[in-house]
N, C-alpha and C positions, 0 to 999 in steps of 0.2 A: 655825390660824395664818394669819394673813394676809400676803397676797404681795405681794412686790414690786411686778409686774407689777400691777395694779389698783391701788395707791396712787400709781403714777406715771402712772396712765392717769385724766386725772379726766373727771368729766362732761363732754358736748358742752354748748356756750357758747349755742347754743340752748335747751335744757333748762334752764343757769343762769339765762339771760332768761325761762324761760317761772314757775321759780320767785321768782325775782323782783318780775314782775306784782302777786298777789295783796297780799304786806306793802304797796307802795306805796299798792295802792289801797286797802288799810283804814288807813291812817295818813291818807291823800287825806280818805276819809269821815268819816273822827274828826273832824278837823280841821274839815270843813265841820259837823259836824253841833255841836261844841261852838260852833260860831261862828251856825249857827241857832238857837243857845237863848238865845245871847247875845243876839240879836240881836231875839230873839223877848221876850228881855223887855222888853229897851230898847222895841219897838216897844209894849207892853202898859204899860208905865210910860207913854210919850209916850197914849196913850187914856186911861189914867184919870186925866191933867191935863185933857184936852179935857174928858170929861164933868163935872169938877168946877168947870173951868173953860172954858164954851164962847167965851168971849169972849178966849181966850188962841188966838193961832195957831202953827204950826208952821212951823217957819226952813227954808230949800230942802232943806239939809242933812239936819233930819229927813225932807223928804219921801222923798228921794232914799233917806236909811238905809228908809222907814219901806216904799216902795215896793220894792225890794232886799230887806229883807226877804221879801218875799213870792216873789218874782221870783226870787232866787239860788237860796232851797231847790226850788223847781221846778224851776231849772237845773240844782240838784244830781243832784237826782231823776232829772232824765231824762238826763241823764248815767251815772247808777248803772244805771239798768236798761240803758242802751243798753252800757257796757262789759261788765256783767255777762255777756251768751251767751258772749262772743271770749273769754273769759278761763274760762268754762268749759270752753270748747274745746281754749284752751290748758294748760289743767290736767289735763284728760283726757289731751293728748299726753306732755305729762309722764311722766305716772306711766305711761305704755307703754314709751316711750323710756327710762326706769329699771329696768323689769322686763327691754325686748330685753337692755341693756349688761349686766344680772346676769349674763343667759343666757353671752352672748357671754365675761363674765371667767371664768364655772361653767368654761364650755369650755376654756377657753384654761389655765385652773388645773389641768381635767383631764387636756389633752392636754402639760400640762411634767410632771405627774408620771410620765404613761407615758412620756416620754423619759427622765424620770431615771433612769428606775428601768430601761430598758434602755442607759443610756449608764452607770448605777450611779453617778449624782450625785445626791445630797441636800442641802438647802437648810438655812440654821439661823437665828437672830436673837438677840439677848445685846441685854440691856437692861443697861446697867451700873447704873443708879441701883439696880432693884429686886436685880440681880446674878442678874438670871437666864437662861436660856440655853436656847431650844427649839429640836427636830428636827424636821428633817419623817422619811415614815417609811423612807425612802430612807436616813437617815445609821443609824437605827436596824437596819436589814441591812448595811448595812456594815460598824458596829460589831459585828456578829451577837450584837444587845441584844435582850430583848423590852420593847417599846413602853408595855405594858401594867403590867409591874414592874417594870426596870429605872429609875431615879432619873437623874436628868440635874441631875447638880452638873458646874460647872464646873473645879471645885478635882481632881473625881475623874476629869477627863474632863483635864487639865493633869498629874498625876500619872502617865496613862496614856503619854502621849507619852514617845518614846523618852528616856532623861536625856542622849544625846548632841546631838540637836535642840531640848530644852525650852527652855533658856535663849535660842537663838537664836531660837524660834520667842516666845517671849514679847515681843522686845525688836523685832518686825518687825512686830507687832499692835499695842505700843503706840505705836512711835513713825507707824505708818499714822492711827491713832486723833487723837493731837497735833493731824498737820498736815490730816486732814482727807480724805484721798487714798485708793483702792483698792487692796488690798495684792495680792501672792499669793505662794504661797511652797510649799513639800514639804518632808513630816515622815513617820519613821516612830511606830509606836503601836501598843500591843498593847491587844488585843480580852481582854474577861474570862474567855476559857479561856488567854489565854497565846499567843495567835497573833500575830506580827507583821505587819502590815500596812503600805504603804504609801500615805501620804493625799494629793492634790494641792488644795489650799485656797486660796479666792479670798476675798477681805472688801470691802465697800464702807462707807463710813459712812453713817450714818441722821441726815438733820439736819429742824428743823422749819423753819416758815416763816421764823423770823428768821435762817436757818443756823446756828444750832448744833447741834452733834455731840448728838444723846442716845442714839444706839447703831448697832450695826451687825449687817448680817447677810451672808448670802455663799453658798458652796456647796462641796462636800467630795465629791471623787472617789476612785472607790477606783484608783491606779493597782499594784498589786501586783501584777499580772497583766506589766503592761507591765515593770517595775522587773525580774521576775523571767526576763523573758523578756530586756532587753535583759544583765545577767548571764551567761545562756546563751552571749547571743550575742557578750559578750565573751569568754569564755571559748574557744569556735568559732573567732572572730576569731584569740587569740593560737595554736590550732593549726593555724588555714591560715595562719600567718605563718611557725610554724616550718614547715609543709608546703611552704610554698613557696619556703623558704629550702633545704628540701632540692631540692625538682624544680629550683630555680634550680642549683643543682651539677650535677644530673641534667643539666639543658641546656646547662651548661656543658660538662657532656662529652660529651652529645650531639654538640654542635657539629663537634667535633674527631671523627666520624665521618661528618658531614652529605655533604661533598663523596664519601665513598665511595657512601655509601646513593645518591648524587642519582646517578653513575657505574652503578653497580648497578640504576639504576631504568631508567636508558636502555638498558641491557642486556635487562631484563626485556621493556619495552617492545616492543624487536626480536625480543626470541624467545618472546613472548606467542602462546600459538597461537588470535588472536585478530585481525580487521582493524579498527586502530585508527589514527582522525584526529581532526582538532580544525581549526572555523573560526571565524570572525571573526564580526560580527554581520550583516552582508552576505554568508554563506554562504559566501565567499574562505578556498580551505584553506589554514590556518598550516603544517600537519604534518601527519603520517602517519609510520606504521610501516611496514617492507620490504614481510609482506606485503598491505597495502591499495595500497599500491605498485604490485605482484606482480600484484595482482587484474585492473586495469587497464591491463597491460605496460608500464608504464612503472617510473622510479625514485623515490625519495622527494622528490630535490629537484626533478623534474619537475615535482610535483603543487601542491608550494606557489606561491600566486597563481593556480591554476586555480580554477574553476566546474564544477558540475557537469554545464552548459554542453556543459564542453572534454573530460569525459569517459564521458557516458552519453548512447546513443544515445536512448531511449524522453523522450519530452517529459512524456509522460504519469508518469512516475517522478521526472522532474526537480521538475514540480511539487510532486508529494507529498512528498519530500525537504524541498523547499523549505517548503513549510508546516507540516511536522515541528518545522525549524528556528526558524522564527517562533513556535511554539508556544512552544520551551525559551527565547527569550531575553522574550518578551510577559510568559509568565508567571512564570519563575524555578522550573519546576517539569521534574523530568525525566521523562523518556519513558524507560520499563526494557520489554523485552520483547517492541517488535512484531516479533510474526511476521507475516513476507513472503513470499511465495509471486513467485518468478522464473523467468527462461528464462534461461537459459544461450546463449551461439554457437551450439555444437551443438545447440541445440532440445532438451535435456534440462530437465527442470521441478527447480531446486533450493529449498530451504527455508531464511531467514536469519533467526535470530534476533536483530532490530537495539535499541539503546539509543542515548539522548541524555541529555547531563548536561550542566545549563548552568555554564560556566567564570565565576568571579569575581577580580576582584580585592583587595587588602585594602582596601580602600570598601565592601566587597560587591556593589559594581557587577557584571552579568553582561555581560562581553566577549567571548563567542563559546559555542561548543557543541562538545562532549567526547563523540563519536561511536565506538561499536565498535561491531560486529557478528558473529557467527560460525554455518560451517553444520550446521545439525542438522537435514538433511534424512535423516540415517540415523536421528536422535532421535525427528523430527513419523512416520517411517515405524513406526518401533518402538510409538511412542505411538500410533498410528492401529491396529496388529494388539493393541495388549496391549487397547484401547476395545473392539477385536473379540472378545480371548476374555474380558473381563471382562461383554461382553451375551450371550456361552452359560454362560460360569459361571451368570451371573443366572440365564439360561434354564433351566439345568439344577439350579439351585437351587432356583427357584420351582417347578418341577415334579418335584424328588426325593419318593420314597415317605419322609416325613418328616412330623410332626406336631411341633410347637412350640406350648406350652400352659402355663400358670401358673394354680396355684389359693391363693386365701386359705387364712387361719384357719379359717372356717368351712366348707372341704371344696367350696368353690364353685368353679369355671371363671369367670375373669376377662380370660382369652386365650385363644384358641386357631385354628391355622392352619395350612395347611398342604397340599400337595397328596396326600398320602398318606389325607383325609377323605373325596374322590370315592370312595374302595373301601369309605368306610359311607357313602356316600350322605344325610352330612350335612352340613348347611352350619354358617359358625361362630356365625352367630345364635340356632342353635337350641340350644347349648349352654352361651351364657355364661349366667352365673347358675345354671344349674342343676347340682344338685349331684350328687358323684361317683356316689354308690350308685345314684343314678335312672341314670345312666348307661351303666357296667359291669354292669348284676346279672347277667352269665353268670357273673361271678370274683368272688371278694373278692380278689384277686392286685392289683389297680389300688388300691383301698381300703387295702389292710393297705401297699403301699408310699407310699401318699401318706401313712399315719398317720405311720409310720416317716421319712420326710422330715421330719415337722413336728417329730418330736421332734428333728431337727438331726440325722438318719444318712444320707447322701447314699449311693445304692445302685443297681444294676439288676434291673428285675423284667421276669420276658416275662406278659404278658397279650393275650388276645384279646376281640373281637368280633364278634360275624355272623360267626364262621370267619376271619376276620383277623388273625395273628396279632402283637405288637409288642413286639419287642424297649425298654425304655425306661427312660431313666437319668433320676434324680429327686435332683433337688440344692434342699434348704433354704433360702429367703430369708431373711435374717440383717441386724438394723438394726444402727445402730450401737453399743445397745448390747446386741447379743448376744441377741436376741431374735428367735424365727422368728416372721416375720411370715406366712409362705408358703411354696410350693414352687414352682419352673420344671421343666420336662421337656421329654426330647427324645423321641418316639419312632419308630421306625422301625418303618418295613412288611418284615416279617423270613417273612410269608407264603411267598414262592416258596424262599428258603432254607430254611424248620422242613418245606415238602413235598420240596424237595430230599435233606432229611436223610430225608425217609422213603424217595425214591426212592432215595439210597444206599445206605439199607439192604438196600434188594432187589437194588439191583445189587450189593452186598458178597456178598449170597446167590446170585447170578448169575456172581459172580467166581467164586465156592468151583465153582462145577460144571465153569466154566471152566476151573478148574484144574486142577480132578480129571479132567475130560476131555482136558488137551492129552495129547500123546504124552510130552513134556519133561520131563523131572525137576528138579523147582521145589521149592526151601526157603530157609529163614530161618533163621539161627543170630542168637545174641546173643553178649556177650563171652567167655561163658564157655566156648561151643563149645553150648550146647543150641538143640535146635529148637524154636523159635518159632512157625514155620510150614511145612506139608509139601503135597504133593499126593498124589494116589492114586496116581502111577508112582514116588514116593518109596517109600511102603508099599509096594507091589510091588519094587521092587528091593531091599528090605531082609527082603520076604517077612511083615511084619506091616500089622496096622492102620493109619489116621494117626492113631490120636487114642496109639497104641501111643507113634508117635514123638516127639511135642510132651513137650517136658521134657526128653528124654534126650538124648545123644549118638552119636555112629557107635560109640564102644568098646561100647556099651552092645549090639549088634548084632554077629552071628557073620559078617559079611559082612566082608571083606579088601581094604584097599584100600591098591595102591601111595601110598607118600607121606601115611599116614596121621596121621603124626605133626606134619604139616606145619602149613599154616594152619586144616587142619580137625579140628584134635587140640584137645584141649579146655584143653591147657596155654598154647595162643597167646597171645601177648601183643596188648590195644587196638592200637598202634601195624600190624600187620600187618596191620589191616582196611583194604585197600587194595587198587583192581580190578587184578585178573590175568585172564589169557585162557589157556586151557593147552587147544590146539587138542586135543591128543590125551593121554589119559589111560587108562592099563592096568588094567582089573578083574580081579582072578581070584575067579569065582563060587564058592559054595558046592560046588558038582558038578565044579568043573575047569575049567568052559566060562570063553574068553578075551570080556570085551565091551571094547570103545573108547568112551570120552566123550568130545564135545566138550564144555567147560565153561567158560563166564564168570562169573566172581565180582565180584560190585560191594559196595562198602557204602554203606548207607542211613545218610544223616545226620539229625539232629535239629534243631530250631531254631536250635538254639547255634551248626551248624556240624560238634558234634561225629560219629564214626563212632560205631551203636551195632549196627547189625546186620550179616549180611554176606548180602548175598543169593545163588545159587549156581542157575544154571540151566545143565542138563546135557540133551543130543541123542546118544542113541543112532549109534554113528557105524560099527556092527562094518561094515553092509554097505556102506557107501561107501569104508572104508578098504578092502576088500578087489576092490571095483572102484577105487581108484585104485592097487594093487599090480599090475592087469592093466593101467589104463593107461601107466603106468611102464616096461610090459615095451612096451608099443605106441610108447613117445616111442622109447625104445633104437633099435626097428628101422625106426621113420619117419628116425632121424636117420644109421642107417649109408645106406638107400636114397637120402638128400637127399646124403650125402657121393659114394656113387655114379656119382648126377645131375652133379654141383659137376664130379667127375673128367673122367665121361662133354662135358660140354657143354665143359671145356678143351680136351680131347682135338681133339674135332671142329672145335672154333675154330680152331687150329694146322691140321689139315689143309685148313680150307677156306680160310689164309689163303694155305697153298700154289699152289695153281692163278688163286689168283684174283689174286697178287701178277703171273701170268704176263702176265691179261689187263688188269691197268691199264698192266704194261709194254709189250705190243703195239699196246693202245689209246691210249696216250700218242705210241709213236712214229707211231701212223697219223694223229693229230690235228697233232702237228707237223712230216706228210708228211717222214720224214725213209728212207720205201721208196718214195717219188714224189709226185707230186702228186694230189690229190683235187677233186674237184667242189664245190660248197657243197652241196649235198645230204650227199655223202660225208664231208665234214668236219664238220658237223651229227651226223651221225651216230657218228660218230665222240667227239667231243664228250662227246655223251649216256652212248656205254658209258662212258668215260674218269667222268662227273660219278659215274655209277650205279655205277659200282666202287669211286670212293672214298667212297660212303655207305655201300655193303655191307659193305668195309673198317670205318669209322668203328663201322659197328652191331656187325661182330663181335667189335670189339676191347671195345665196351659189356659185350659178353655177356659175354665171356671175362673183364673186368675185376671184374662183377657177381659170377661164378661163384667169381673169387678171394674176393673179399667171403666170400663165404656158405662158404668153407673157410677164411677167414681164414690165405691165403697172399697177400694184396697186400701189397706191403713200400711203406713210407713212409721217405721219408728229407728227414727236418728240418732246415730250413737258415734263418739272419739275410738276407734281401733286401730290397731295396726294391718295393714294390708300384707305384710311377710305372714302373720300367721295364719289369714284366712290364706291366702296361697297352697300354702303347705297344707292346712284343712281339706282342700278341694283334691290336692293330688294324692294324699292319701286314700281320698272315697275315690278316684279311678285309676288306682294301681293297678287292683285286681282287672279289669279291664283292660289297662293296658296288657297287661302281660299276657295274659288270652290269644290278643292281637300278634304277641311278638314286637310294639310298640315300645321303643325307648322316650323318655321325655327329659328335655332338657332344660333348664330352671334358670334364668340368667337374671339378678336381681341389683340393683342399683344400691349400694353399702348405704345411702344417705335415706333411702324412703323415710316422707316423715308420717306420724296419723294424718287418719284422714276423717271427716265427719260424713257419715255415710249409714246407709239402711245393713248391718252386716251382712245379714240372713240373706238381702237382694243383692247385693255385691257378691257374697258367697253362689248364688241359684245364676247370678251372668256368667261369670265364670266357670262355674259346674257348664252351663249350658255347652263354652266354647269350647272348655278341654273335653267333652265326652264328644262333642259331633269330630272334634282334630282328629281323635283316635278311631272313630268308625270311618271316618273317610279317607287315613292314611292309610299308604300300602304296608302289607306286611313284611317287617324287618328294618320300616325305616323308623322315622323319630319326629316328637311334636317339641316345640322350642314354645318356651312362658318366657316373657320379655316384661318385665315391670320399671321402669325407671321415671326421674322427671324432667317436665318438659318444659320449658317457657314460654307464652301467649303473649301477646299484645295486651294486654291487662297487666292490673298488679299481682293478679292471681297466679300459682304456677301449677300446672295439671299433673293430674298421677296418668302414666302413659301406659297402660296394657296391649301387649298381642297376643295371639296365639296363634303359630303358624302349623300348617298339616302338611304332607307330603305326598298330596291325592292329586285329580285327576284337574284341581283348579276351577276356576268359574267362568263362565261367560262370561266374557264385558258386558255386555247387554246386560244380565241379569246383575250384575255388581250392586247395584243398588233396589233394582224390584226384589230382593233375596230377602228382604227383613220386612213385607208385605205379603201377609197371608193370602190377599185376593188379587197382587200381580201373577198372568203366568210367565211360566218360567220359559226360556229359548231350550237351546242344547245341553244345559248345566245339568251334571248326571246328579244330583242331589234331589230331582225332584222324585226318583226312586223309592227314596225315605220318608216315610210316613211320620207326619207330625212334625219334622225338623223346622218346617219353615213357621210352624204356629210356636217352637220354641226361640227362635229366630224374633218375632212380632212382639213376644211377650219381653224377650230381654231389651229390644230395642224401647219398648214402653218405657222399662224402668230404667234406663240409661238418661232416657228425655227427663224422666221424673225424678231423675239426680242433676239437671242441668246440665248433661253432657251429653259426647255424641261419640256413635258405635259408627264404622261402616269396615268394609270388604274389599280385599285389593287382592290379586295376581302375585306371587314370591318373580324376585328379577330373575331367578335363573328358571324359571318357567314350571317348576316341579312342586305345583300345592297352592294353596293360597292362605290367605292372613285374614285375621280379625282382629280390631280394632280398636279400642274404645278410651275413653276420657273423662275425669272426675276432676273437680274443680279441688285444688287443696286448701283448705282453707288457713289463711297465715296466722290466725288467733292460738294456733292449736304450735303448739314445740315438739321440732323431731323427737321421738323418743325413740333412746337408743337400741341395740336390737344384736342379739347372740347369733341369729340364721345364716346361716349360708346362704352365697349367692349361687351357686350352681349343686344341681344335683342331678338322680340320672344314673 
């Protein structure tokens, strides 16, 4: 069928000149040559007058024809050859120039039909005169006709068209046809299985030289694709209109919670635990939240119109901020996640996790950057230790007694690795490819479970090698459709556990002798009361075998035992399996004879949890109970002799307080010369007795206080006081004292002290004790510090907290605690110098204990003295009462 395209493309005008040439010039030659013959006779009629008649002459005019004659056809002549090469020439060009344009329309014809035929247009032509109608083979797949049988009638191809489009479509071809004009138009049409299609059809009319119409051709698309698609997409269309018909109520009522959420956001905002700001596109912050605020001490609306300028010292930071910024608004792209690495004021290293998000407007313009940050420097630190045990897991993975290994179908090694190979001393190259049997052949244990894998039985088998032994679980590789392609396995180096199980077996044999050799009576019952397990002093104290005992019971044995019916009777219920201690337990032997047991019963659980045995280990105890029956009789007469002591040491206190009461009274009045006057030497001396009588005094009334103690004749009598003015009591009685010394004392008192229920007089005598020993043992010039305040305990009770600190020579560690023990000695602590201090020391620790509290002794931090300490329970029934004292004096 010929195209369009080349009947509207005609030859170059060159070519039509060059075809041209040749007709002129043999019309040219005709023409001369019939006028040479003419001429040629005329000139041969004019000669055979001459010779017939020589006396007759010829007129100019014949000469001229007669001479021309001869002269023209030479001129012809050489005219003909002279045009003849140029015009072969151009004849030659010709028919090149014919054959390129073939070439060039072949191509051009070829290359519309491969776009047709992928744009799926087909071309057609309808001759009406002959009434006939060709395809190219484009319309022919469209119509999905064959080419080669299918019939192309016009009437059958009119018939096909939908009968809702035919009449319109008839009436739009003929009246294009009339006027002359290119038409186009869409129709549907069903195909000869019944398929409807959609056609889009263009016609142009076919006129000849003179224009008139003698037929037309055109082109035929298959748009059915498009038709069915845009369908769809109306379809689509009318459900996002009712869709959007509903989100539009949606957003209608949205709306009408909009101002809460927006309320609710600036809420969030603020208690984001998150530091969050937002600037402009010149880095000028709009906002910020309290804490970005917070960060920088200042407040939120400090910060808007500031720079980062105005509040970060590092320039070095400013910039990089700064170029951060320029990034998110340059590019429209955000920055999520650098982590920062910073110093803090205090020269602590913290870790920020910072983001950038550029701010737009409804333009989509970017107006500034949407910045938070927050610290996960406890996160980077987490993350930094969990990278450290995830590189020993590695480590300890890669080098576990472990072999990982996969074999095909054909029983081959395809993997294999592992550190647990160094113990065969093979590497994994030497084993891939080669197959199992060459492998194993100490076992068929490896072989018969790898079979067993393939048949799809996932299992564990233990095999060895070279003495190796490996535990190893072998699981089936399985495609998709249920076919084992392979096996994988794990297996482990189980070597030092399968010798462990032999060494436990020997130790299991090494227990048994163990057992049978302790002195101890050792068994095992189970629930039902039977033995399980015995030793050789079991058998001997039942007087049979062990193997006698295993299985049976105690009833089962003529041996008599108090309490037999108890947990070791064989009626016991599970629940009683539960340890008891029963220090002392009465045998009566076969023969009469008394033995004592000590005996602990434990039970043995099982995995579950549950009690299944009851273990019972017994220690012959006759001869110790019968030395602690002598001991017993030995506490009795240690304790009437100590009461003795206790009497004896009252006794003597009372008499020596007699005489001695005589000489602090003599000594007193001779110190304040009130039998005459004394010398300074005399008075000195004097003094001294006076000082040394009332220590001797002080120590005896220790001793005698101590001795009540230990007969438990000191009487206590309990009384509601306030603890500020027994304070203040005690530092008035060692002022004088202090100031001797040169001692200053310093009073620090807790405003809230509440009463307290306490012995006064003994609260008063602890205290005397500590502030007199601060001030002999402080240096002169320094100062003793009274600390009274409250404390709180792990109870509901809260303690009254006294110290008294000195600024002496401090204590031994070692002795910090032997120091309130009259009968510890003492290490290096120069206190042991002072005579009596530590029997005053024992005595107030006594009645510290017999307040329910506790005194001890500790080292000052800056090294210079030491502290004492003590604690009274407050009791909460009793109400602060209020109190005028001072907390410091001094």
């Amino acid at each position: 069928m010929a195209s369009p395209i080349a009947e509207n493309n005609p030859l170059p005008e060159e070519a039509s000149y060059t075809k041209a040439v040749p007709r002129t010039l043999l019309i040219t030659i005709a023409t001369v040559g019939i006028a040479h013959i003419l001429w040629a006779t005329w000139v041969w009629h004019n000669f055979t007058q001459l010779e017939s008649n020589p006396q007759k002459q010829l007129s100019p005019i014949a000469h001229v024809v007669t001479y021309g004659a001869v002269i023209i056809p030479s001129g012809f002549a050489l005219l003909y050859f002279s045009i003849l090469p140029y015009w072969r020439t151009r004849h030659i060009q010709y028919i090149q120039d014919v054959t390129k344009n073939s070439e060039v329309y072949r191509q051009r014809e070829q290359f519309l039909e491969e776009m047709q035929a992928l744009a799926k247009v087909g071309n057609w032509e309808y001759d009406p005169v002959q009434h006939q109608l060709t395809w190219s083979q484009q319309v022919f797949q469209i119509l999905e006709m064959n080419s080669s049988t299918d019939k192309v009638d016009p009437e059958i191809f009119k018939r096909r068209i939908h009968p809702e489009d035919r009449i319109r479509v008839s009436k739009e071809v003929e009246a294009a046809y009339q006027r002359g004009e290119p038409y186009e138009h869409e129709y549907r049409i069903y195909t000869p299985n019944g398929k409807l299609k959609y056609l889009h059809e263009q016609g142009c009319p076919l006129c000849n030289e003179q224009g008139e119409t003698i037929g037309t051709y055109g082109t035929i698309q298959d748009v059915t694709a498009l038709r069915e698609t845009e369908e769809v997409l109306r379809r689509a269309n009318e459900q996002l209109e009712a869709r959007v018909e509903e989100r539009t109520v949606a957003l209608l009522q949205a709306n009408q919670t909009l101002h809460e959420r927006e309320n609710f956001l600036r809420l969030i905002i603020e208690h984001i635990p998150l530091y969050l700001y937002w600037k402009d596109r010149a880095s000028v912050y709009v906002g910020c939240n309290t804490n970005y605020a917070k960060a920088h001490y200042k407040n939120p609306n400090d910060i808007v119109g500031k720079t980062d300028y105005d509040l970060i010292a590092s320039s070095e930071r400013i910039e990089y901020y700064h170029s951060l910024d320029r990034q998110v608004v340059e590019t429209n792209q955000p920055i999520l996640h650098d982590l920062q690495k910073i110093e803090n004021r205090d020269a602590t290293i913290a870790w920020i996790d910072s983001s950038k998000i550029p701010m737009q407007n409804a333009q989509g313009e970017t107006i500034g950057v949407l910045g938070y940050f927050e610290d996960v420097t406890a996160r980077v630190v987490a993350v930094k230790a969990l990278e450290q045990r995830e590189e020993v897991l590695r480590t300890v993975i890669q080098n576990a007694p472990v072999i990982l290994f996969s074999i095909d179908k054909n029983e081959c090694f395809t993997f294999i690795d592992g550190a647990a190979l160094q113990a065969l001393n093979t590497l994994p190259s030497q084993i891939l490819g080669v197959p199992i049997t060459s492998l194993f052949v100490e076992s068929d244990a490896f072989a018969a479970s790898v079979r067993r894998a393939l048949n799809g039985e996932s299992h564990n088998a233990l095999v060895s090698r070279r003495g190796i032994y490996f535990e190893t679980h072998f699981t089936p590789i399985v495609d998709e459709q249920g076919e084992v392609q392979g096996v994988i396995g794990v297996a482990v180096d189980i070597t030092e556990r399968t010798r462990a199980e032999q060494n436990a077996n020997a130790q299991q044999d090494l227990l048994r002798n163990v057992l049978d050799t302790a002195p101890n009576i050792i068994f095992v019952k189970d629930h039902a009361g039977r033995f399980t397990l015995a030793n050789q002093a079991t058998a001997d104290l039942f007087g049979v075998t062990v193997e006698e005992i295993i299985g049976n019971t105690e009833e089962d044995f003529p041996l008599l035992l108090e309490e037999a019916h108890s947990v070791d009777s064989p009626h016991y219920k599970p629940e009683i399996l539960q340890e008891q201690f029963l220090p002392e337990k009465r045998i009566v032997m076969p023969n009469g004879a008394i033995k004592w047991l000590h005996t602990i019963k434990r039970p043995l659980y099982n995995a579950n949890g549950h009690a299944t045995h009851l273990l019972v280990i017994a220690t012959d105890i006759t001869q110790r109970k019968s030395a602690e029956e002598d001991l017993i009789k030995a506490k009795e007469g240690a304790e009437i002799a100590n009461s003795a002591k206790s009497q004896l040491i009252a006794s003597m206190s009372h008499e020596l307080r007699t005489p001695l009461n005589a000489v602090l009274g003599f000594s007193e009045m001779l110190a304040e010369q009130d039998a005459g006057d004394l010398n300074a030497k005399q008075q000195r001396f004097a003094e001294n007795i006076l000082m040394s009588g009332k220590q001797l005094l002080r120590l005896i009334n220790d001793v005698l206080e101590l001795a009540k103690l230990d007969a438990h004749r000191l009487d206590m009598e309990f009384g509601v006081f306030k603890p500020q003015e027994a304070i203040h009591d005690i530092l008035m009685l060692t002022e004088h004292a202090a100031q001797i010394k040169n001692v200053h004392i310093d009073l620090h008192l807790a405003p809230d002290l509440p009463a307290i229920s306490a012995d006064q007089s003994r609260f008063k005598q602890i205290l005397y004790t500590l502030i007199d020993n601060a001030i002999k043992f402080s240096h002169e010039g320094t100062s003793v510090q009274v600390v009274a305040e409250i404390r709180g305990t792990n109870t509901t009770d809260d303690n009254l907290y006294i110290a008294v600190s000195d600024q002496g020579s401090g204590i031994h560690p070692d002795d910090l605690e032997r120091i309130f023990y009259e009968t510890e000695p003492l290490g290096k602590t120069e206190r042991h110098k002072y005579t009596g201090i530590r029997i005053g020391l024992a005595l107030i620790r006594r009645l510290v204990e017999a307040h329910e509290g506790r005194i001890w002794a500790e080292n000052r931090e800056d090294g210079g003295g030491s502290r004492f300490c003590f604690e009274f329970s407050v009791k909460p029934t009793y109400s602060i009462l209020p109190t005028n004292l001072t907390t410091e004096t001094g």
